[in-house]
C-alpha positions in Angstrom: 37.2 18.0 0.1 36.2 17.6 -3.6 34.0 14.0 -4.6 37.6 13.0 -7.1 39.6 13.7 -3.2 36.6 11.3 -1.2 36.6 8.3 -4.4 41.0 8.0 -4.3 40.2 7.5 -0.4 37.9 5.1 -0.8 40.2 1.4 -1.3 37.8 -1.3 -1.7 40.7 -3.7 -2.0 44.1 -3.4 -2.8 47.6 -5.4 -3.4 51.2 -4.2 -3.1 54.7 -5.5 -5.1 57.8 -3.7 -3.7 60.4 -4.3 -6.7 63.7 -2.8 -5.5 63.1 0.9 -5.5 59.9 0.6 -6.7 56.7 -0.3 -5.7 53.7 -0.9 -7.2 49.9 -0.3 -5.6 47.5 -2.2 -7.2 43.9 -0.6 -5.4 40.3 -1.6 -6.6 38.1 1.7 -6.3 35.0 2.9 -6.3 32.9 5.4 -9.0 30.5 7.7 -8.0 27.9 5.0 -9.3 29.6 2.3 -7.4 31.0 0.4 -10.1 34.6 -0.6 -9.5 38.1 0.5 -11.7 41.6 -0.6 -11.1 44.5 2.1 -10.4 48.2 1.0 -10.8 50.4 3.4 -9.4 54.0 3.1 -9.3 56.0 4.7 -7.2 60.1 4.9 -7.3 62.8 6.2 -4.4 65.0 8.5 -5.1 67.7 9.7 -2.6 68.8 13.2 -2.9 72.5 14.1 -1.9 72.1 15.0 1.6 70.3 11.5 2.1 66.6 12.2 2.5 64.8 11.1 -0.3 61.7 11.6 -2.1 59.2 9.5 -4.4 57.8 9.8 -8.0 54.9 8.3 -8.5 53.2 7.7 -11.9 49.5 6.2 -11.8 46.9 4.2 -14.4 43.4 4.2 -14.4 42.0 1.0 -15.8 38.4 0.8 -16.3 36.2 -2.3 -16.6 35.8 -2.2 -20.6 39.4 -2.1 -21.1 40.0 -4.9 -19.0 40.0 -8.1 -21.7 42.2 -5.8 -24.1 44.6 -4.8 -21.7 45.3 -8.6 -20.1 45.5 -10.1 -23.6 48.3 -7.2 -24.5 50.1 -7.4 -21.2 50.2 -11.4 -21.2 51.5 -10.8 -25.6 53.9 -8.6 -24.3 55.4 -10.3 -21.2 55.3 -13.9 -23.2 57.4 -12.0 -25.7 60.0 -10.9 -23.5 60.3 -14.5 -21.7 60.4 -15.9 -24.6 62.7 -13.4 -26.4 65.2 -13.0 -23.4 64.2 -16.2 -20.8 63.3 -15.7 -17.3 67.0 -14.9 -16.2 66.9 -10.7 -14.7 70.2 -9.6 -16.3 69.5 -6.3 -14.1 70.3 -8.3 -10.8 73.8 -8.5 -11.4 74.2 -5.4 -10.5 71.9 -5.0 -7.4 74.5 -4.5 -4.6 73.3 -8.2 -2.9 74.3 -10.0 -6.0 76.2 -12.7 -5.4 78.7 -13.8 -7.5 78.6 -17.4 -7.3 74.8 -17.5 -8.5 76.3 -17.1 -11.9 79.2 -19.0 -13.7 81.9 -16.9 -15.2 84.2 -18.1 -17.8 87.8 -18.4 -16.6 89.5 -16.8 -19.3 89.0 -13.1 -19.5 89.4 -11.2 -22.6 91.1 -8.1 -22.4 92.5 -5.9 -25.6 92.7 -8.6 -27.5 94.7 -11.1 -24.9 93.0 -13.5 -22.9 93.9 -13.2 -19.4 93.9 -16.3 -17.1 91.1 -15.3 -14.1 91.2 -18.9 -12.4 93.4 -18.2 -9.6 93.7 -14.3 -9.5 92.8 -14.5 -6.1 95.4 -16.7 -4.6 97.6 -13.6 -6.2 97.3 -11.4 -3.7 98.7 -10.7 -0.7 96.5 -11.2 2.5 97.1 -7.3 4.3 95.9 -6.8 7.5 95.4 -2.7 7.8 96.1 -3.0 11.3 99.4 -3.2 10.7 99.6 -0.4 8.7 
């Protein structure tokens, strides 16, 4: 096995954040000199059609003299956002476990141009049991 295939073995300490279908390793490593570097690797699901899947993963190197440059730019950036677009995850509406009543909805709809009364839209519909069908 080549030294670069020993050194990605060799985790001195290391984090994990599963985010959905991603999931991010955060591993402290070793050089060949023993000083230590950060990877990042992110890797993402993806189902194929006949239902196995398979994972992309994308990875960063992040060496010791880039650390104070790279936290200063990633905390700029992230304060942006949050302060740009608040802490709310717009995305996690549409995560399959979202539930509904986490967020208020107007009751008046707007469709073409009419407003359409969505207060009791549920009491309009007829209970069917497909039982009985």
């Amino acid at each position: 096995m080549s030294d670069h295939g020993m050194m990605e073995k060799e985790e001195i300490f290391s984090k994990v954040l599963r985010a959905g279908r991603r999931t991010y390793f955060f591993d402290v490593r070793a050089t060949k000199a023993e000083d230590y570097y950060l990877t990042i690797t992110e890797s993402k699901k993806f189902t194929n059609d006949d239902g196995s899947f398979h994972y992309k993963k994308h990875k960063i190197y992040l060496y010791k003299e880039d650390f104070t440059e790279f936290n200063e730019i990633l905390r700029e950036m992230t304060d942006y956002i949050i302060t740009e677009k608040g802490d709310e995850v717009i995305s996690e509406r549409h995560q399959k476990d979202f539930k509904k009543e986490d967020y208020s909805a107007p009751n008046d709809v707007t469709e073409g141009g009419e407003s359409i009364d969505t207060s009791d839209s549920a009491e309009k519909f007829t209970d069917i049991n497909f039982e009985d069908i």
